[in-house]
C-alpha positions as CSV (number, residue, x, y, z in Angstrom):
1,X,10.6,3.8,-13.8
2,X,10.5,6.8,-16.6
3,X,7.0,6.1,-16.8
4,X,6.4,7.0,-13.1
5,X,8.9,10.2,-13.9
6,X,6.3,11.3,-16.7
7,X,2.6,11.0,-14.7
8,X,2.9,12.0,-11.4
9,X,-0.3,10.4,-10.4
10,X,0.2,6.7,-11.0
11,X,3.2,6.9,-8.1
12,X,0.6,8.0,-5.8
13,X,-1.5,5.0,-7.1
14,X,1.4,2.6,-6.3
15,X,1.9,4.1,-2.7
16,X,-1.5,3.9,-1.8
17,X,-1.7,0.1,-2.8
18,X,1.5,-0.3,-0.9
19,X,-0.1,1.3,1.9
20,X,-3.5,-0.4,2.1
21,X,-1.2,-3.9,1.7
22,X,0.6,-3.1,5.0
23,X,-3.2,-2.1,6.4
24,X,-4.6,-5.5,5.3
25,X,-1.5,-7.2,7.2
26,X,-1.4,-5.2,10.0
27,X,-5.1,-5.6,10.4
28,X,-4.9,-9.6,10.0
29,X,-1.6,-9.5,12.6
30,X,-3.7,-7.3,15.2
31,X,-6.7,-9.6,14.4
32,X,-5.1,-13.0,14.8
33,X,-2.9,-10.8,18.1
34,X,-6.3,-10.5,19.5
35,X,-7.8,-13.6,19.2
């Protein structure tokens, strides 16, 4: 975790692949809702 203390950036990094993981679910859960 120091490593994320020390560069700012790279957490934003990890949110945004959390975030685009929950899309890809939430788009295959809608999707698969839908049909």
């Amino acid at each position: 975790m120091p490593c994320l203390m020390k560069k700012r950036k790279p957490k934003i990094i990890v949110v945004d692949q959390i975030v685009s993981q929950l899309n890809e679910r939430y788009n295959s859960a809608s999707g698969a809702a839908t049909d």
